[in-house]
N, C-alpha and C positions, 0 to 999 in steps of 0.2 A: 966029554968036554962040551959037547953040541949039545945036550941034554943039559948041562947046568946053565948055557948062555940060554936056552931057549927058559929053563927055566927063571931065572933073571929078571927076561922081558915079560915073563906073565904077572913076578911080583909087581915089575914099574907100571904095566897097565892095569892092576890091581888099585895099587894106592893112586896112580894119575885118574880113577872112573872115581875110587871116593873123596879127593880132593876135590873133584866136579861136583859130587852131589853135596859134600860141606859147602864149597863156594855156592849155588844154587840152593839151599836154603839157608845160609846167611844172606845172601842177596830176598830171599821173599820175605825174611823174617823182618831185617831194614826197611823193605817198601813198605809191608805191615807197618810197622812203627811211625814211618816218615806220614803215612795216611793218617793215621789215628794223630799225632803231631799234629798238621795241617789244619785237621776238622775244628779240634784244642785253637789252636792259633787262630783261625778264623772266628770262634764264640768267644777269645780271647778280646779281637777285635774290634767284634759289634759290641759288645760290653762297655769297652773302652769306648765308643761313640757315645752309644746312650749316656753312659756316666758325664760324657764333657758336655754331651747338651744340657742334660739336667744340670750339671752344677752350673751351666753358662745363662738356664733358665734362673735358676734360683738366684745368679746373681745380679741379674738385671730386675728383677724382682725388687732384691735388696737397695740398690741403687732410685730405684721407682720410687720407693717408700720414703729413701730417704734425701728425695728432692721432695715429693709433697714436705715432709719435717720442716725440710728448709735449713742451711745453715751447717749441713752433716755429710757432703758431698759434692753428687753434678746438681746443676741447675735444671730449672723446669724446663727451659730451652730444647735440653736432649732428651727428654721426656718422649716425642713421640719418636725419636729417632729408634729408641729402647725400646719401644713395641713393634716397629719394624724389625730390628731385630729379631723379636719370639717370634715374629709372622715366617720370617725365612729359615729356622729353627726348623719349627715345623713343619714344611716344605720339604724338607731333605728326606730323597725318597730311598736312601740306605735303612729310614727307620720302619717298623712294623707300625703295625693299624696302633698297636694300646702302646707302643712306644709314643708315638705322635698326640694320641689321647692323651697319656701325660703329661704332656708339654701343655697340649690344649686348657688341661685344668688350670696349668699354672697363669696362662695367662686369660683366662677368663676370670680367677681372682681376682689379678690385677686389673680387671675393669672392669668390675666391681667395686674393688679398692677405689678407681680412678672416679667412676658415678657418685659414690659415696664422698669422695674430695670438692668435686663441682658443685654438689648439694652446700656441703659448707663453706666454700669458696661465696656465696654467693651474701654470706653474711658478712663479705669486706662492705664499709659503708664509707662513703666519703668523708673526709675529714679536714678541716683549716691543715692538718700539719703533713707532715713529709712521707707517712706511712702509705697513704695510696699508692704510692711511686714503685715502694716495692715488689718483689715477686710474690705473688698468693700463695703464700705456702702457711701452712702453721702456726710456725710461731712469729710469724709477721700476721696472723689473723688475731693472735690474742694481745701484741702491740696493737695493732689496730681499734681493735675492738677496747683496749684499752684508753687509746687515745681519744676515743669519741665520745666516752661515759665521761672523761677530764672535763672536756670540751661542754656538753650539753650541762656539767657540776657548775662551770663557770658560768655558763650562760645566766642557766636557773637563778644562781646568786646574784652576779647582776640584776637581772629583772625585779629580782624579791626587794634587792635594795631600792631602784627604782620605783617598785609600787608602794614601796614605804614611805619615801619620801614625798609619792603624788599624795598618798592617803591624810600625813604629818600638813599639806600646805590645803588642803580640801577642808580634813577640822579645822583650820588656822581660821578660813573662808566662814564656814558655817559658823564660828564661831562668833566673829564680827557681825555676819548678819543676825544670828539671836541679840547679840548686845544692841545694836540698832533698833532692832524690834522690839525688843525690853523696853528703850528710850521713847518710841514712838508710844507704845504702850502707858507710860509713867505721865508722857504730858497728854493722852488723851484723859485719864484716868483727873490730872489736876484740872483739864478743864471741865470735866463733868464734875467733880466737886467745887468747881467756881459756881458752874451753872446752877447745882443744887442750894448751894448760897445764898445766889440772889433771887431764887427764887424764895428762899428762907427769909429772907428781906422784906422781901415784895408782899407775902402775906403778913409779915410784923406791921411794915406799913401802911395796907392796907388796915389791919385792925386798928390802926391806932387813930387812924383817919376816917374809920366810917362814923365816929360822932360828929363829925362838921364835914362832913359831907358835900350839902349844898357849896360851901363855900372853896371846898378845896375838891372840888369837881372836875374844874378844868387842868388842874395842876396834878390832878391823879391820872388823867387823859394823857395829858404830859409824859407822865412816868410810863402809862401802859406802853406808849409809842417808844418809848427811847427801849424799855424790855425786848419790846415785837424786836428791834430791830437787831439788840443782841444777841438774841435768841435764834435771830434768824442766820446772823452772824457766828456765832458756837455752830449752832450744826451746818453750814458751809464748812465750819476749819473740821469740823469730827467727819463728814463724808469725806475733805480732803483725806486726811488721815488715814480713814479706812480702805481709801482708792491706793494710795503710798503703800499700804500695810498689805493690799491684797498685790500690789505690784512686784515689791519684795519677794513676798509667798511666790509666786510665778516665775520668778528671775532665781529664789532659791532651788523650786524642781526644777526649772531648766540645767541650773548649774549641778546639782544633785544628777541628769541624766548623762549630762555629757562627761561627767567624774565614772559615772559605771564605765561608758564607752572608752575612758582614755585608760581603764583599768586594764582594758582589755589590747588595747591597740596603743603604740609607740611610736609617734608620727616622724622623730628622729631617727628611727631605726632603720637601717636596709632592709630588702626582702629576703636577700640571699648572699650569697656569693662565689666565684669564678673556681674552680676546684684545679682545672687543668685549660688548658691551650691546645689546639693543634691548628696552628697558623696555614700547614700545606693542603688543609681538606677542608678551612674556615669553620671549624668549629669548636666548642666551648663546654665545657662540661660543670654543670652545677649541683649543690650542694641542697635542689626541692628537689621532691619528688611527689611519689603518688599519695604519701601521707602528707603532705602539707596541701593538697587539693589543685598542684599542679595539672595543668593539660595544655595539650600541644597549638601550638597559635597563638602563644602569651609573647609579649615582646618587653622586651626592658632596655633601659639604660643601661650604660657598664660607667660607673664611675671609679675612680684611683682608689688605692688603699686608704690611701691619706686623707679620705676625705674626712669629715667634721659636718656639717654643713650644705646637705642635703638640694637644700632651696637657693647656696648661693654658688655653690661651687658647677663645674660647668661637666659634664658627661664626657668620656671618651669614646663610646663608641656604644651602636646599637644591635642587638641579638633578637632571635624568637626561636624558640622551644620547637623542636621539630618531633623530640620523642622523648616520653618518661622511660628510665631504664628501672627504677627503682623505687623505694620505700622514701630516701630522700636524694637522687640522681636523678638528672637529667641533662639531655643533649641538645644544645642549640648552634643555631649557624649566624656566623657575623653578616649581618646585613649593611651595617656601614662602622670602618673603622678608619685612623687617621695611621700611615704606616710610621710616621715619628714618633707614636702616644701609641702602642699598640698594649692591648690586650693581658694583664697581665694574671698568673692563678694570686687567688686571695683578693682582688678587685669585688667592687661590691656592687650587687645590681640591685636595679628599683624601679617599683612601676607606681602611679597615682592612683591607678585604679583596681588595684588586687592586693591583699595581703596574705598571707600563709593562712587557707581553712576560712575567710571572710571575702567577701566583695565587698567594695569600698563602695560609701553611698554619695552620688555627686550629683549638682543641680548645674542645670548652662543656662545663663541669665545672657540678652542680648543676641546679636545676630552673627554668624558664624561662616564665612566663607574661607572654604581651606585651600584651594584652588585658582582663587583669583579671578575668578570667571563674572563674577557680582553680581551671582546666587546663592541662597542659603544651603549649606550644607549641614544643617541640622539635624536629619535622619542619617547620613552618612559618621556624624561624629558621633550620635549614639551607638548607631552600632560597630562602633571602632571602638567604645568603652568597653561596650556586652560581650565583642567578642575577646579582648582583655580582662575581663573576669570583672569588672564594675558595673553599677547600677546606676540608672539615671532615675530619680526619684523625682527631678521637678524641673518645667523649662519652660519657654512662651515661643510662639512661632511668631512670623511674619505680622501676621494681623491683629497682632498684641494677645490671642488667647493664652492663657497661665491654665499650664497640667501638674498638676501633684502641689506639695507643698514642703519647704525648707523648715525643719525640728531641730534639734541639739543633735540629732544622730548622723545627719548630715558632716561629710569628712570634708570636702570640698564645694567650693562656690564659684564655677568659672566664668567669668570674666570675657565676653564678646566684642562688638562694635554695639557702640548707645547712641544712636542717631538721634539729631534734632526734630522735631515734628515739620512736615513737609509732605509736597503735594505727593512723594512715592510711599514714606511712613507715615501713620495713622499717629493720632494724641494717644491712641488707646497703646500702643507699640511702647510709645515711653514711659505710659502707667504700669503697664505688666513688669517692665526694667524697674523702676520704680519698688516695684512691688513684692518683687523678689528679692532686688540686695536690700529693701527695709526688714526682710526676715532674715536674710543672712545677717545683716548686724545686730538685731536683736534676739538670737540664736547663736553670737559670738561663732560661726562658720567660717574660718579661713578661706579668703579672695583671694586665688589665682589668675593667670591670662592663660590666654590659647596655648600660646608656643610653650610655656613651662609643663602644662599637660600632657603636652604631645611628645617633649622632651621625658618625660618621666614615665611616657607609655613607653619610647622607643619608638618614637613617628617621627619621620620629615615633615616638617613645616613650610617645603617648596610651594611657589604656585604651580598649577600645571600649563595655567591659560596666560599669553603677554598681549597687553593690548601693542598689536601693531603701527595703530594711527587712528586719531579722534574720528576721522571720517568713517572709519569701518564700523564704530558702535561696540557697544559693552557686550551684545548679545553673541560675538561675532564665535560663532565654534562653540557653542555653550553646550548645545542639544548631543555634539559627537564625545563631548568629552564625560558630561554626565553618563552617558552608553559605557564609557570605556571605565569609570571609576565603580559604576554598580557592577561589572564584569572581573574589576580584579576585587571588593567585598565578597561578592559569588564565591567566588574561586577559595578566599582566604579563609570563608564556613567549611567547605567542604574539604580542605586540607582539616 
């Protein structure tokens, strides 16, 4: 009986040692598994990373591309927000070296892509119409660039028609003057067959008269004297005639020169105009640039859209060119504006003395004091032309000298003070005045004054000097203020 129980307890610790060693290696066999599991789940994981970065690169990518497109997404706006992005992408230090490098490629593409965008971005040009406003993307570049070949068609057209109708009223001109000249021609022509006439006479008479001779001596003395005197008479009217016919001739090259120049040049026309506004920084953005021979220091008018009428309508406000941005762009700042009349894009600007690729040629007749000081400021308003892109081709100082000379190529004739002769101006002072507007009128040169000049440069026409009281004299302050106007000239070169 003691021998079966003992035996019993040897089978239960029998099967109790191999339930242990079952339990004991299904337990190592599960940690086995759960490790090798783990490792799996963990390469699971990084995988799972890289893939969402990559697709998260790829999709900012997509996004990128398709705001340059424009019109298929986000805006340019979020554009660099989207390379920050890839920047912090690749930052995350869960990724390995050529994981990171991957990403790196993608976005080095993309700024590539991005170099390659700005390159052609740069072909946006300003334009009359509403396209600049947009976002630079795409296909607001090929509106654009659409809009401007519209624009320069219609221009062109215009002009063409313009020059057709200058060219149709120039034949009309030359025309009338051949028929004149025909006429002068036809009666010079009949009086030299008069004259050969009576001279045809005069020897019939003669012969018929030298038989009696003695007797009709004195009656043939007669005749010689009344001939001498017609004779003398015919070629008086034939030199007139010929002086008339060479006058014509001269008045038609003149008018033949100034017909090339107004071929060329359209004195109705503005120089440019107003493309955008920014009222908070004063400045203005135009429609020249560095192809039309703009540079920096040019000042203009800003007149309304609405104008018409150039020479009668009155300015709104004044600008000068601070920086060419472009082929036909450029930035200027309001120098003086009216805040009721302000500033508006499509406003047209104009200066007297520059036009698009030419300097205007101008002559200053008379005495010039811009200052009120009552000194000539003659040197001072040339180089206020020169440095506005104009030429002064001809003008007289103080002591009546005349430099250069007033042609048909001449655009303007400005208009000074013409002082009476007196013990301060010389007779010779009102000869040179004189001297000059008889070639401005005979060279048909449009007469302007000061102030409309100045107005068309984009000048104030203020005094700088107030006479205080007769006792203190004209000269009073003359010498500090001269200092201070060649100081701010100075200044205005070297901007």
């Amino acid at each position: 009986m003691a021998a079966r129980e003992n035996q019993g307890y040897l089978i239960a610790v029998i099967i109790l040692v191999l339930l242990t060693l079952v339990l004991a290696l299904t337990t190592f066999l599960s940690a086995s598994r759960m490790n090798e599991n783990a490792g799996k789940l963990q390469e699971a994981e990084q995988k799972l990373l890289v893939q969402t970065n990559m697709s998260q690169a790829y999709q900012i990518e997509a996004q990128v591309l398709r705001a340059y497109v424009g019109e298929l997404g986000p805006s340019l706006a979020e554009v660099d927000s989207m390379f920050d992005r890839l920047d912090s992408l690749q930052l995350n230090n869960q990724l390995t070296d050529a994981q990171k490098n991957s990403l790196g490629d993608v976005l080095n593409n993309l700024r590539e892509v991005r170099t390659e965008y700005d390159k052609d971005m740069k072909l946006f040009i300003a334009s009359d119409g509403g396209d600049q406003a947009q976002e630079q993307t795409y296909r607001n570049l090929v509106r654009n660039l659409n809009a401007v070949l519209s624009k320069a068609h219609n221009k062109e057209t215009v002009l063409r028609g313009e020059m057709d109708r200058i060219q149709t009223q120039a034949d009309t001109d030359v025309a009338k003057m051949t028929e004149k000249v025909t006429e002068l021609q036809t009666n010079l022509k009949t009086t030299q067959d008069t004259m050969e006439k009576d001279k045809a006479d005069y020897k019939s008479k003669e012969q018929s008269l030298q038989t009696s001779l003695d007797t009709a001596k004195s009656q043939n003395e007669s005749v010689n004297r009344q001939f001498q005197d017609y004779a003398q008479t015919s070629t008086a009217e034939q030199k007139k005639l010929k002086n008339d016919i060479k006058g014509l001739e001269s008045e038609k090259s003149a008018m033949k020169v100034k017909l090339d120049r107004y071929e060329q040049e359209n004195f109705d026309l503005h120089d440019g105009r107003v493309v955008r506004v920014a009222h908070k920084i004063d400045r203005v953005y135009l429609d020249l640039g560095r192809a039309d021979g703009l540079r920096p220091n040019l000042s203009f008018a800003v007149y309304p859209q609405t104008s018409t009428d150039f020479q009668r309508d009155e300015y709104k406000a004044m600008i000068e060119v601070i920086r060419i941005t472009g082929e036909h762009q450029a930035e200027a700042r309001i120098t003086m504006e009216d805040p009721t009349n302000p500033i508006l894009a499509k406003d047209y600007v104009l200066t007297a003395t520059w036009d698009p690729g030419y300097s205007v040629p101008i002559a200053l007749i008379g005495l010039f004091d811009l200052d009120g000081d009552g000194s000539s400021d003659l040197p001072r308003l040339k180089q206020m032309i020169e440095n506005n892109g104009g030429r002064v081709v001809a003008w007289n100082d103080e002591q009546g000298k005349v430099t250069g000379k007033i042609d048909p190529t001449t655009r303007y004739a400005v208009l000074g003070e013409s002082p009476e002769p007196s013990a301060e101006f010389s007779g010779a002072l009102y000869s040179a005045i004189n001297e000059l507007t008889d070639q401005a009128k005979k060279n048909t040169v449009q007469q302007i004054d000061q102030k409309k000049l100045l107005n068309w440069m984009g000048r104030h026409n203020n005094a700088t000097v107030e006479q205080l009281d007769s006792r203190i004299g004209s000269q009073f302050n003359r010498r500090q203020i001269e200092n201070q106007l060649e100081t701010e000239d100075l200044r205005s070169s070297d901007r």
